[in-house]
Backbone as CSV, one residue per row, in Angstrom:
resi,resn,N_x,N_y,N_z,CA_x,CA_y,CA_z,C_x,C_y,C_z
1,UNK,22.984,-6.648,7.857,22.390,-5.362,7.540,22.316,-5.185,6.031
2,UNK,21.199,-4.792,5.242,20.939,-4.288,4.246,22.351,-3.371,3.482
3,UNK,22.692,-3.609,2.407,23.065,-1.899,1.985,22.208,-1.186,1.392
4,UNK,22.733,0.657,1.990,21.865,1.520,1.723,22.336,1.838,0.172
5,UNK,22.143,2.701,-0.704,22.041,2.857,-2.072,22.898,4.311,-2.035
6,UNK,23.270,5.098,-2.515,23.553,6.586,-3.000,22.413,7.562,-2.551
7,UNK,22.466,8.363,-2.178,21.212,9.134,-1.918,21.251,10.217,-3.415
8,UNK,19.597,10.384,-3.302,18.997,11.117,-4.663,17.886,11.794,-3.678
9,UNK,17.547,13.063,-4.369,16.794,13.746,-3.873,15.546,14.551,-4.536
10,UNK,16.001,14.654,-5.942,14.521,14.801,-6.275,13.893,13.884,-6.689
11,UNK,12.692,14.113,-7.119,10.993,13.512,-7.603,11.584,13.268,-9.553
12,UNK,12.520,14.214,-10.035,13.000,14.222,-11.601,13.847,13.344,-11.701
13,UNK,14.528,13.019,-10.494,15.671,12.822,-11.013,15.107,10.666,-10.344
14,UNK,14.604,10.587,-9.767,13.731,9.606,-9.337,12.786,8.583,-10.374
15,UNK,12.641,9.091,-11.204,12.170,9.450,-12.459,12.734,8.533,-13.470
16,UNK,13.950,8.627,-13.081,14.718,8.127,-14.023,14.795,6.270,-13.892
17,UNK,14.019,5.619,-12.236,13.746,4.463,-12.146,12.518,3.870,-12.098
18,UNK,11.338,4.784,-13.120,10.636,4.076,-12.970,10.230,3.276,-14.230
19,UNK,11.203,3.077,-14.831,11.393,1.930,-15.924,10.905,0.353,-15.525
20,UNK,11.821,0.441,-14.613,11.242,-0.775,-13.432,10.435,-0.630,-12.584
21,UNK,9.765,0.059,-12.157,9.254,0.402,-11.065,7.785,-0.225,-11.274
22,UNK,7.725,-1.006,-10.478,6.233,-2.129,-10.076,5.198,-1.349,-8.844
23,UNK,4.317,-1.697,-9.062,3.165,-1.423,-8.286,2.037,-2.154,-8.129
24,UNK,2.177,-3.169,-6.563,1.241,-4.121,-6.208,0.008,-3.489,-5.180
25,UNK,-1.331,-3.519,-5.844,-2.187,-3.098,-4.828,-3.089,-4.458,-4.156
26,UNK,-2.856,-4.572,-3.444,-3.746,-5.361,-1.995,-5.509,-5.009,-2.398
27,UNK,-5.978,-5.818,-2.952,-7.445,-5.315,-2.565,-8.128,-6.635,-3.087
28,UNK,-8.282,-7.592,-2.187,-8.628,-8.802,-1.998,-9.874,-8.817,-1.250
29,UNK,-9.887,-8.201,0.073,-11.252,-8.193,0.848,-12.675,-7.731,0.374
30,UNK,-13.362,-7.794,1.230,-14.814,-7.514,0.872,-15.288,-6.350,1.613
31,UNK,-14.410,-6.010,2.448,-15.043,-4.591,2.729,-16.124,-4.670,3.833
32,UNK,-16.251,-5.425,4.857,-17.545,-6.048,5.272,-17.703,-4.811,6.379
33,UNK,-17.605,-3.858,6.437,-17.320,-2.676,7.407,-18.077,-1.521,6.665
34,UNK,-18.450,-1.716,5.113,-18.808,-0.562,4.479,-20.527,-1.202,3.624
35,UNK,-20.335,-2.733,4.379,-21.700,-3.024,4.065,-22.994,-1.910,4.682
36,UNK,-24.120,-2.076,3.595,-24.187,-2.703,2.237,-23.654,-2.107,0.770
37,UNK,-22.641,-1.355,0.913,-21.977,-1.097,-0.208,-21.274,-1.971,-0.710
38,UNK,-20.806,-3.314,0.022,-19.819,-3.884,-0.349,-20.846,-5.339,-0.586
39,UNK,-22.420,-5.484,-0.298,-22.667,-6.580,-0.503,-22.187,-6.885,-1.798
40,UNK,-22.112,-6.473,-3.077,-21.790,-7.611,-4.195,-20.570,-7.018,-4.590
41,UNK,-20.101,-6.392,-4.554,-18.618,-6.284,-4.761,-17.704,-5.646,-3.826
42,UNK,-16.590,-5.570,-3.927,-15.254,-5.241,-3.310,-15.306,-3.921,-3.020
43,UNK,-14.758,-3.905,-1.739,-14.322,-2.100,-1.425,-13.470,-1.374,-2.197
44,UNK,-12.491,-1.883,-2.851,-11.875,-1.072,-3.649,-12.862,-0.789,-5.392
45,UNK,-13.475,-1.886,-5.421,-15.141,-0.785,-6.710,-15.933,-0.329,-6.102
46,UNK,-15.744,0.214,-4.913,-16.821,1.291,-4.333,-16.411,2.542,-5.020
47,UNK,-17.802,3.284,-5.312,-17.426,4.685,-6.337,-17.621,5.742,-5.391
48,UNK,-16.769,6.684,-5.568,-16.202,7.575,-4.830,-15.903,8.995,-5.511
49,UNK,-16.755,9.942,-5.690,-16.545,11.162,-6.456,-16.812,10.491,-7.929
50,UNK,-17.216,9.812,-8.418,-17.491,9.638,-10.170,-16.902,8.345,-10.471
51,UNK,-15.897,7.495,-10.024,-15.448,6.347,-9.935,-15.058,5.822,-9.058
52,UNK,-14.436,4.474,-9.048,-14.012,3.377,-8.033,-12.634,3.631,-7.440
53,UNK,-12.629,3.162,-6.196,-11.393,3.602,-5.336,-10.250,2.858,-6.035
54,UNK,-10.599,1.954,-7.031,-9.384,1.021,-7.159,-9.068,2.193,-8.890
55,UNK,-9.554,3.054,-9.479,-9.942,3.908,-10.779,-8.581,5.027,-10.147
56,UNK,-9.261,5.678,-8.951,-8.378,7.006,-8.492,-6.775,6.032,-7.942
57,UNK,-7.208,4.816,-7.539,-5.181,5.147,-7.385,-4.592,4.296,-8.729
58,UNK,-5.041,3.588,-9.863,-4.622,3.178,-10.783,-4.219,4.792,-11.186
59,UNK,-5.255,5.744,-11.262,-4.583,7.098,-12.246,-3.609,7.510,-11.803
60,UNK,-3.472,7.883,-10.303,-2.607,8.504,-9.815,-1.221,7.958,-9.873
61,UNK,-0.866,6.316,-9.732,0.604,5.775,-10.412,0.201,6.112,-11.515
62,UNK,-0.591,5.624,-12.445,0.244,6.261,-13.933,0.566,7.697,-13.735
63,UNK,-0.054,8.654,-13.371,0.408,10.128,-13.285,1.642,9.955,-13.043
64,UNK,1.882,9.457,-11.720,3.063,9.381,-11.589,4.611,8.674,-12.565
65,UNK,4.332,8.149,-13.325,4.855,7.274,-14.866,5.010,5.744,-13.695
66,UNK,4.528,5.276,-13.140,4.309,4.037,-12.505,3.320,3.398,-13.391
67,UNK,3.601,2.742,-14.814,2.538,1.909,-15.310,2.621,0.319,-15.415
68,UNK,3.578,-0.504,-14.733,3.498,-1.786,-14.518,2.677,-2.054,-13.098
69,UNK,1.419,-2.412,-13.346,0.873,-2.649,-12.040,0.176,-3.362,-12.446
70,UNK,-0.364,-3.786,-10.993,-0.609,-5.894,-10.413,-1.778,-5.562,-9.378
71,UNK,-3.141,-6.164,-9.733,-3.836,-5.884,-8.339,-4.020,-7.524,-7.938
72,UNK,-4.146,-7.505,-6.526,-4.324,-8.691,-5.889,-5.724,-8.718,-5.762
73,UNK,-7.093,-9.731,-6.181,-7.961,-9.439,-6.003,-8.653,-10.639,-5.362
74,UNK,-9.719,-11.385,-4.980,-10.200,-12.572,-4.123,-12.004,-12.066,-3.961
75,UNK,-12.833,-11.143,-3.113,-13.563,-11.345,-3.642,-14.416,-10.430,-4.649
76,UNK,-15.701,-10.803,-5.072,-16.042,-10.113,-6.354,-14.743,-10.165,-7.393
77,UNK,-13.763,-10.826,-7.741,-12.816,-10.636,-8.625,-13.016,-10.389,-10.100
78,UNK,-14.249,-10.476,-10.339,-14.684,-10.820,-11.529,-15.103,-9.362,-12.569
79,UNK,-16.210,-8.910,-10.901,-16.333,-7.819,-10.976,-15.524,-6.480,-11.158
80,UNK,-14.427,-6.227,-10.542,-13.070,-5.817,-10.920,-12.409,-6.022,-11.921
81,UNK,-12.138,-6.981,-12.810,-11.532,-7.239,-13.797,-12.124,-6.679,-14.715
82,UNK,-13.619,-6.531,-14.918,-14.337,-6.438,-15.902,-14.196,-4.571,-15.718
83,UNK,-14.311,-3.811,-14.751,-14.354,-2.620,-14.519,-12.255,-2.376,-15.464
84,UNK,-11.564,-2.764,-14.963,-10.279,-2.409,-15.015,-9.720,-2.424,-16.494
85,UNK,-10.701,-3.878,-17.362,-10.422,-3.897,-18.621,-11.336,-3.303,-19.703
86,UNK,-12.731,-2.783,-19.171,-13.282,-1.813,-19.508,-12.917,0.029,-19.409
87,UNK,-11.698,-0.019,-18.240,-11.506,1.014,-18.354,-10.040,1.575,-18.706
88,UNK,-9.280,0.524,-18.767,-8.152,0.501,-19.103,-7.356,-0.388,-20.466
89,UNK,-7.942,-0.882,-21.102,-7.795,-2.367,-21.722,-7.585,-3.122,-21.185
90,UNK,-7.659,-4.703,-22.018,-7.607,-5.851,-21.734,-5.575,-5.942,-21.225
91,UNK,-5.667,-6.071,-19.854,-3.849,-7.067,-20.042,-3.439,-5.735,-19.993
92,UNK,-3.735,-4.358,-19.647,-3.024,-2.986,-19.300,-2.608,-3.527,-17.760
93,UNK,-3.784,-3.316,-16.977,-3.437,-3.793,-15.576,-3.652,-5.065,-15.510
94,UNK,-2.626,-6.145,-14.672,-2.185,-7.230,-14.290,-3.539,-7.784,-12.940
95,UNK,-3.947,-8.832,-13.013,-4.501,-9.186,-11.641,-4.251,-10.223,-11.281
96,UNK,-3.980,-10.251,-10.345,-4.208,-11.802,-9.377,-4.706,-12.400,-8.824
97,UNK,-5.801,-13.719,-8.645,-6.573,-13.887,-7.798,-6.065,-14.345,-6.458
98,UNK,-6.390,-14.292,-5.155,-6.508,-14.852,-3.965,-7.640,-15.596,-3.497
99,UNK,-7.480,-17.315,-3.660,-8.553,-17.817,-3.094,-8.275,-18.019,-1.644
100,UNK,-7.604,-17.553,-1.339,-7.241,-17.545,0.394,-8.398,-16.509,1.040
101,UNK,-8.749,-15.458,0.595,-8.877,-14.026,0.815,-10.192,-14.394,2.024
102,UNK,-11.219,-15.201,2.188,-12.038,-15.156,2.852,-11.351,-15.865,4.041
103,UNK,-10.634,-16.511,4.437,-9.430,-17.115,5.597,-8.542,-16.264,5.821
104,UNK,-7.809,-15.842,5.199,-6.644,-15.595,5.427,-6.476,-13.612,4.950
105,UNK,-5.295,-12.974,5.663,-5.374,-11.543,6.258,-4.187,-11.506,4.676
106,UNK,-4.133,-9.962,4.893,-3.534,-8.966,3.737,-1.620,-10.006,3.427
107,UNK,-0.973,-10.765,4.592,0.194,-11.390,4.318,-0.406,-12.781,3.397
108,UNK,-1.472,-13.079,3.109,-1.641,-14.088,1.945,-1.598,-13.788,0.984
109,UNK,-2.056,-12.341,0.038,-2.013,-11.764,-0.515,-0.973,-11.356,-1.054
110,UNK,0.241,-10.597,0.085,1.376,-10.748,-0.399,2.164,-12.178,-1.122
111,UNK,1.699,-13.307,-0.285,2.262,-14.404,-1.067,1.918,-14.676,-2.591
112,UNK,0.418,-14.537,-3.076,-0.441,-14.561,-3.745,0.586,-13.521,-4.821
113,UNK,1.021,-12.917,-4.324,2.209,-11.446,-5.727,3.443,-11.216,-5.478
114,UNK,4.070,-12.755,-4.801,5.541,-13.030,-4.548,6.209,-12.633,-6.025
115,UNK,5.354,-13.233,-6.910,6.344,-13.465,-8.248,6.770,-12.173,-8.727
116,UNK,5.627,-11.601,-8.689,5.699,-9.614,-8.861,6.524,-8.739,-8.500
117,UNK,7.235,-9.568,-7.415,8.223,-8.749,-6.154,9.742,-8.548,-6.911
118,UNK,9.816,-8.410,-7.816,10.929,-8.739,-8.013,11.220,-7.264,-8.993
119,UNK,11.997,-6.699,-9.184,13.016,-4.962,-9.146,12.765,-4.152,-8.015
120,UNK,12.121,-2.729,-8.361,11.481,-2.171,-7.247,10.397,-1.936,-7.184
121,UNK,9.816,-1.945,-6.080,8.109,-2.173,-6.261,7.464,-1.248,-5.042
122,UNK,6.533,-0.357,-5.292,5.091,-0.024,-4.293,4.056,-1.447,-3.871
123,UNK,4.181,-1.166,-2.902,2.761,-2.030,-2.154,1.930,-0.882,-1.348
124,UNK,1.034,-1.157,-1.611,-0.491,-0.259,-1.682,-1.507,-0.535,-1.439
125,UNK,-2.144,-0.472,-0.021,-3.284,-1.092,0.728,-4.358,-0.817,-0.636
126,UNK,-5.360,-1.128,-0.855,-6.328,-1.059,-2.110,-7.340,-0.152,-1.534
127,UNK,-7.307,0.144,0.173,-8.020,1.292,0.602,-7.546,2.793,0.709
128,UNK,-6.569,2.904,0.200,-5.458,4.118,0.323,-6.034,5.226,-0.561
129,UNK,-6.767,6.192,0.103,-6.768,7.299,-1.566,-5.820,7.854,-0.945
130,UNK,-4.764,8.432,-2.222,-4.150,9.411,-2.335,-4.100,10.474,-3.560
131,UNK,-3.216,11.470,-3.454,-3.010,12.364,-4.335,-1.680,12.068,-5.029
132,UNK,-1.319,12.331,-6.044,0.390,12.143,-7.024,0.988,12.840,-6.197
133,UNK,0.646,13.438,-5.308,2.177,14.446,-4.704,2.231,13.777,-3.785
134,UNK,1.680,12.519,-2.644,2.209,11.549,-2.256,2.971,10.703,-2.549
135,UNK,2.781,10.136,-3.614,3.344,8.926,-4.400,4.620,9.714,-4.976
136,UNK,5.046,10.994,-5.375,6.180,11.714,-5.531,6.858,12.123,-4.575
137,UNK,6.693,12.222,-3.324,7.332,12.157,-2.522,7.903,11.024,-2.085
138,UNK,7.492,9.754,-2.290,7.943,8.889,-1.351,8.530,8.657,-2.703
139,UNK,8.817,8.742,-4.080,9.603,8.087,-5.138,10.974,8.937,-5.137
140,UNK,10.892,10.113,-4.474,11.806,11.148,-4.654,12.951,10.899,-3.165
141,UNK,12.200,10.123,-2.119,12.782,9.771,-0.800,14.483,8.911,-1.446
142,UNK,15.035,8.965,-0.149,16.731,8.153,-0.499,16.444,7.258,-0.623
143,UNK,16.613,6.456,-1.473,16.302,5.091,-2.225,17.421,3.996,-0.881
144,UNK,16.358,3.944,-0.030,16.548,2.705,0.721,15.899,1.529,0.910
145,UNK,16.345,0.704,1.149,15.328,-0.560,1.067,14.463,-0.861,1.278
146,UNK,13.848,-0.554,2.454,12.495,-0.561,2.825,12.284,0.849,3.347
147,UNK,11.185,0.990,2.580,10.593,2.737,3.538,9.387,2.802,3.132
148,UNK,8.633,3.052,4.717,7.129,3.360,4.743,6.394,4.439,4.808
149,UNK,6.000,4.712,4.076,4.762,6.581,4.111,4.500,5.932,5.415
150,UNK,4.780,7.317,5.841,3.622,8.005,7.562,3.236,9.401,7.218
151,UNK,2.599,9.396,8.645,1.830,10.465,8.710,1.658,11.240,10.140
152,UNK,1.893,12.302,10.001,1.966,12.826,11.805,0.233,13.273,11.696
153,UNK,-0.460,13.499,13.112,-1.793,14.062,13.828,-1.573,14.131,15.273
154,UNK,-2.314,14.867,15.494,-2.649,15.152,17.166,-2.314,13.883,17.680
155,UNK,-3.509,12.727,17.046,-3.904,12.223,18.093,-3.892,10.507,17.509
156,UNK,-4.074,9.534,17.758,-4.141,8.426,17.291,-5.724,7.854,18.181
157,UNK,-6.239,6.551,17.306,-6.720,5.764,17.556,-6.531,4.195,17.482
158,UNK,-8.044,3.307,17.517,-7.705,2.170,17.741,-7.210,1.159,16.301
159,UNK,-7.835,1.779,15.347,-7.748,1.245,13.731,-6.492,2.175,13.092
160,UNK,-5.862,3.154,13.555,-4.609,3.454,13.001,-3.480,2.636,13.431
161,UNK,-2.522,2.610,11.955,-1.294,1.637,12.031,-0.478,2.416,12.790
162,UNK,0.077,2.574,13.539,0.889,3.694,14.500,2.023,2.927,13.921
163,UNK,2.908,3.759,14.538,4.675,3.773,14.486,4.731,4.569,15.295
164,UNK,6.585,3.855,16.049,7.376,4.885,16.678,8.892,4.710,15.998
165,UNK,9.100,5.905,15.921,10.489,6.745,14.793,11.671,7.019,16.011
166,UNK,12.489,6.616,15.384,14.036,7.222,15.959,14.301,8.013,14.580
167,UNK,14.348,9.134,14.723,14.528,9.887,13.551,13.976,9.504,12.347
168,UNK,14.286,9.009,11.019,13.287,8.875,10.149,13.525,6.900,10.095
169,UNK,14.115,6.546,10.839,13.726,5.175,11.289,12.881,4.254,11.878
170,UNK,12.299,3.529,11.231,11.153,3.003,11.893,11.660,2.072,12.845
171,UNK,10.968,2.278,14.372,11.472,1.544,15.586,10.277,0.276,15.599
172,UNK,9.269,0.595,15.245,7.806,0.013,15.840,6.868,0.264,14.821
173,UNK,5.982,-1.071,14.518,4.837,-0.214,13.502,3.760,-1.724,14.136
174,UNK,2.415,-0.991,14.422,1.577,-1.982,14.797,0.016,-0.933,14.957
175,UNK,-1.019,-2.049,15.323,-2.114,-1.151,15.723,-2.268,-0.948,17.679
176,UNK,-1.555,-1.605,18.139,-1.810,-1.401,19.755,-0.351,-1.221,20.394
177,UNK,0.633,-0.244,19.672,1.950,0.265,20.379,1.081,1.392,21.250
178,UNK,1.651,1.443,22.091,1.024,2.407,23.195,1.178,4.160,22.634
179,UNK,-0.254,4.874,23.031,-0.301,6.121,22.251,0.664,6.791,22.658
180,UNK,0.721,6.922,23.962,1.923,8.121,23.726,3.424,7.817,23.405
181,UNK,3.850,6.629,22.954,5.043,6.387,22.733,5.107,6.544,20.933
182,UNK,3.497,6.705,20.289,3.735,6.770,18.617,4.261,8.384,18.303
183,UNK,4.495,8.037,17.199,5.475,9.402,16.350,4.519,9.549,15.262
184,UNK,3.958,8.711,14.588,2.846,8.991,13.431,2.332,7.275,12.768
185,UNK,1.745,7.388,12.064,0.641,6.701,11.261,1.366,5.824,9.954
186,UNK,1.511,5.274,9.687,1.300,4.387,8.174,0.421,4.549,7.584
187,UNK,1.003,5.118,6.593,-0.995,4.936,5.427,-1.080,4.138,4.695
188,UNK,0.073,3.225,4.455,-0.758,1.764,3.696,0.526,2.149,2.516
189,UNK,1.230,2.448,2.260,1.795,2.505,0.865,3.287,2.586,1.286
190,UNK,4.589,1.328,0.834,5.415,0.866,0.944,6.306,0.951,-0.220
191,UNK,7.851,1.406,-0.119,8.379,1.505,-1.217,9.575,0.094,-1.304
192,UNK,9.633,-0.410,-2.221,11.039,-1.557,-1.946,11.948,-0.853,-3.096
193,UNK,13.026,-1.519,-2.709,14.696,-0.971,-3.389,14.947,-2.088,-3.382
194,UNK,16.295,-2.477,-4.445,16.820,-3.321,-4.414,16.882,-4.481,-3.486
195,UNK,17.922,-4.624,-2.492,18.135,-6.073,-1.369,16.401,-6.147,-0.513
196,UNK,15.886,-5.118,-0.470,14.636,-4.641,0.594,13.407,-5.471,-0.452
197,UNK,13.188,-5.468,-1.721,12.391,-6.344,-2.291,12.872,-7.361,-1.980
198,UNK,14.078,-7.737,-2.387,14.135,-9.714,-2.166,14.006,-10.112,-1.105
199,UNK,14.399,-9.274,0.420,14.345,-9.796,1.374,12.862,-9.850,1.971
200,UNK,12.113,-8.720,1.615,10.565,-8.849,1.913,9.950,-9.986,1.112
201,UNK,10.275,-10.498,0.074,10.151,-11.198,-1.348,10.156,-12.870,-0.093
202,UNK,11.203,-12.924,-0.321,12.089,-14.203,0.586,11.277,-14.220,1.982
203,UNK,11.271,-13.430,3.042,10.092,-13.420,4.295,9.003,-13.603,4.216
204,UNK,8.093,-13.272,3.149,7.116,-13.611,2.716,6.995,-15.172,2.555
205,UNK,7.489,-15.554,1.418,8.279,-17.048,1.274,7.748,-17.932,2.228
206,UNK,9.002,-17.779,3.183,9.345,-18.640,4.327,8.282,-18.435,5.322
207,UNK,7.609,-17.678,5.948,6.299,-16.983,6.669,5.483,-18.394,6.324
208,UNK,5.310,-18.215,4.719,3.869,-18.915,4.587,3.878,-20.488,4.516
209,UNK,5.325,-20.844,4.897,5.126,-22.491,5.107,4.151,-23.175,6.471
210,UNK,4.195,-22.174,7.077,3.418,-22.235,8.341,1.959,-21.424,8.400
211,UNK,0.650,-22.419,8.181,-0.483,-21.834,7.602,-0.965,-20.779,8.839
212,UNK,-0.154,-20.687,9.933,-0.811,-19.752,10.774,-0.721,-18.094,10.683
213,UNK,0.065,-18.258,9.749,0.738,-16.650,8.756,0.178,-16.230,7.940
214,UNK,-1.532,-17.281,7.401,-2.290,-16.337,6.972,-3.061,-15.296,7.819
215,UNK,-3.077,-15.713,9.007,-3.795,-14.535,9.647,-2.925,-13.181,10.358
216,UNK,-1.986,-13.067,9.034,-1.057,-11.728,10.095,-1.765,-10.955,8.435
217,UNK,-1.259,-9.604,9.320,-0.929,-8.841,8.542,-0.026,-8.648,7.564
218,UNK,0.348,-8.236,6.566,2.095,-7.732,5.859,3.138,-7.075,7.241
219,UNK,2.219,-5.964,7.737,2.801,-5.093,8.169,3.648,-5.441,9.957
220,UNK,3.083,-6.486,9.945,3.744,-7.197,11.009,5.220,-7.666,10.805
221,UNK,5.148,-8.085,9.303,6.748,-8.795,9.079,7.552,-7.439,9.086
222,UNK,6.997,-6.634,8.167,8.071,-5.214,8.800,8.188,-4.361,9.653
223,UNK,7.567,-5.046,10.697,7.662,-4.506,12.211,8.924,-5.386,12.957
224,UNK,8.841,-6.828,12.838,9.643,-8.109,13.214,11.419,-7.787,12.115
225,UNK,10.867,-6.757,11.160,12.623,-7.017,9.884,13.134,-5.556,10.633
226,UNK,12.229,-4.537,10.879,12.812,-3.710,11.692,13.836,-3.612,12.727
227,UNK,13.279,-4.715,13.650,13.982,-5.209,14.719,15.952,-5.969,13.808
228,UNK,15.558,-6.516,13.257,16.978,-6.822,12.229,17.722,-6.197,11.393
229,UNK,17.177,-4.999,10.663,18.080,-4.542,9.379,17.134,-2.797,9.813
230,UNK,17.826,-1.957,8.789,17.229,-0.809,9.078,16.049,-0.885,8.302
231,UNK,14.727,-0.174,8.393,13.422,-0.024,7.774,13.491,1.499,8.110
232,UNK,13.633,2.118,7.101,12.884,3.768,6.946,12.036,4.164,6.695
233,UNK,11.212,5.511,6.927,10.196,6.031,6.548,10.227,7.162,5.570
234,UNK,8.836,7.720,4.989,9.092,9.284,4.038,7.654,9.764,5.186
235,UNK,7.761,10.685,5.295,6.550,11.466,6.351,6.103,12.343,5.214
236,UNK,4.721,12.217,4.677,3.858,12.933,3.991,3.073,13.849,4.657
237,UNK,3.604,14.249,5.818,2.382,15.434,6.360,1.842,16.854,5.263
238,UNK,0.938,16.994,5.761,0.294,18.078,4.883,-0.398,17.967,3.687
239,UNK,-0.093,16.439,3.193,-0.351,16.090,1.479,-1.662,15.444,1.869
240,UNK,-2.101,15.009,1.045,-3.666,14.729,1.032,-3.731,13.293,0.396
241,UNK,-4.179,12.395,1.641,-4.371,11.180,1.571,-5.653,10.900,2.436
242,UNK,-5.928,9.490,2.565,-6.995,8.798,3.669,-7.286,7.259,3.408
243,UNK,-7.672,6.827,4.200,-7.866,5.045,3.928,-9.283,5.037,4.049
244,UNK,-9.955,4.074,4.037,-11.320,4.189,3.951,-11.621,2.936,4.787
245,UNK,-12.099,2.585,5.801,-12.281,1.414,6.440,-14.299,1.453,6.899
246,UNK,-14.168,2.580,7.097,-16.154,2.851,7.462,-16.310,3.333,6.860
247,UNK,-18.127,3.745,6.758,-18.664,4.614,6.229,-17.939,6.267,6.356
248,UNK,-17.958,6.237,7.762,-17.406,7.807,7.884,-16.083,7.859,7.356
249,UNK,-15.154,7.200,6.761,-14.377,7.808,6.065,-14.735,7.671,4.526
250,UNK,-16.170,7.872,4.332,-16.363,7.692,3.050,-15.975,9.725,2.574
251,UNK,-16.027,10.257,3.446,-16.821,11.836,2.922,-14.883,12.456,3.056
252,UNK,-14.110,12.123,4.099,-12.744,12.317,4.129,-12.652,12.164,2.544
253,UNK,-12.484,10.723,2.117,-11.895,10.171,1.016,-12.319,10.863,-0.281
254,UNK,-13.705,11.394,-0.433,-14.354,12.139,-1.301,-13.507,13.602,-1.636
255,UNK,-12.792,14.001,-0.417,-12.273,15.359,-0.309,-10.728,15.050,-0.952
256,UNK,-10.151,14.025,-0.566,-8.876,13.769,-1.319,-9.053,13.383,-2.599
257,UNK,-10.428,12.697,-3.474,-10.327,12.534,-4.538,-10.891,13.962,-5.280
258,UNK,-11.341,14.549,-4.389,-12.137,16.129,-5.461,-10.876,17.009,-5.803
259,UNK,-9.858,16.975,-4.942,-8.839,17.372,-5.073,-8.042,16.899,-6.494
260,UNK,-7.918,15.777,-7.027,-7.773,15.467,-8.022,-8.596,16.138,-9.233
261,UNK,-9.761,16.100,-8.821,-10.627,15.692,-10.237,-10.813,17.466,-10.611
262,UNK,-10.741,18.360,-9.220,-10.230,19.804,-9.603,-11.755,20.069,-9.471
């Protein structure tokens, strides 16, 4: 079993670790769901209220004082780089390429930013809009090793990451756990702590000696570490987030970034 850490409770006092505090975003794919927006570049430079989805969550970690960040990128990479160092400087944000990315699912990627893994770190689907009072909540959560943003709704479907919770413990996280046994949603954004980075760090690792582990997900291995050590959650209900996978969540996502831009 993991050890758990001291518990802390605010967002200020939380604050005080993000000296170290890393932030890896996932946005390797092509988006082939939001074609033809995505014919020549990546879903995360799709523009969205005045800029690119990968623009609104770079601001929102720095808002948050999260400024060591790493994007994982594969295709259009080029295109991205050139947006990120045009809008940020050259060597502000970190990238990585993935030549796996047209084979292989979001756990290659993680391999692809093993090296990155290392203090404490956010992982961050590259389709995730959110708002800073997400990302402050889950920095302000009891600094345990692994803990995943959810999300409660009525109702679930077939493209939501479901979970089922024993209190704020994650029992189950997948896309086909049976509906009425889920408790809420994953939205794509992961916090690591201390032993909970190396050991996700290290699973990752060992996963990818066997090339059939490019086609999982991430979120599978912390469904499988669940079952072994504790994995917690922070429940963001009410705060204003969305993922973007179709068109129709293009106009959702518009509403969580207008919210920002005021």
């Amino acid at each position: 079993m993991l050890p758990l850490f001291p518990e802390r409770n605010s967002f200020a006092r939380a604050r005080g670790d993000l000296k170290r505090m890393k932030a890896i975003i996932l946005s390797a794919g092509q988006g082939k769901r939001l074609l033809p927006l995505t014919a020549e570049r990546p879903k995360c430079a799709v523009a969205i209220h005045g800029q690119s989805m990968i623009e609104w969550q770079v601001d929102e970690l720095l808002k948050c004082g999260v400024k060591d960040i790493s994007v994982v990128l594969g295709y259009a990479a080029d295109t991205v780089e050139a947006l990120l160092e045009e809008r940020y400087g050259r060597g502000v944000i970190r990238t990585l390429f993935n030549p796996f990315y047209a084979v292989a699912d979001n756990l290659g990627s993680c391999w692809i930013a093993r090296s990155e893994m290392t203090d404490d770190f956010i992982l961050l689907n590259g389709d995730t809009m959110f708002r800073a009072a997400v990302l402050e909540k889950l920095l302000a959560s009891a600094p345990r090793p692994i803990t995943v943003t959810v999300d409660r709704k009525d109702t679930y479907d077939g493209d939501d990451m479901k979970v089922i919770l024993d209190g704020e413990r994650l029992v189950r996280i997948g896309k086909n756990l049976l509906v009425d046994q889920v408790d809420a949603e994953s939205i794509g954004m992961l916090l690591f702590r201390g032993e909970g980075a190396d050991l996700f760090r290290r699973t990752v690792e060992q996963l990818l000696r066997d090339q059939v582990s490019l086609k999982r997900w991430y979120l599978s291995v912390i469904d499988e570490l669940a079952q072994q050590t504790p994995v917690w959650t922070c429940c963001i209900e009410g705060l204003a987030w969305g993922e973007v996978d179709c068109p129709e969540d293009l106009k959702r996502a518009e509403e969580v970034v207008r919210g920002i831009a005021g």
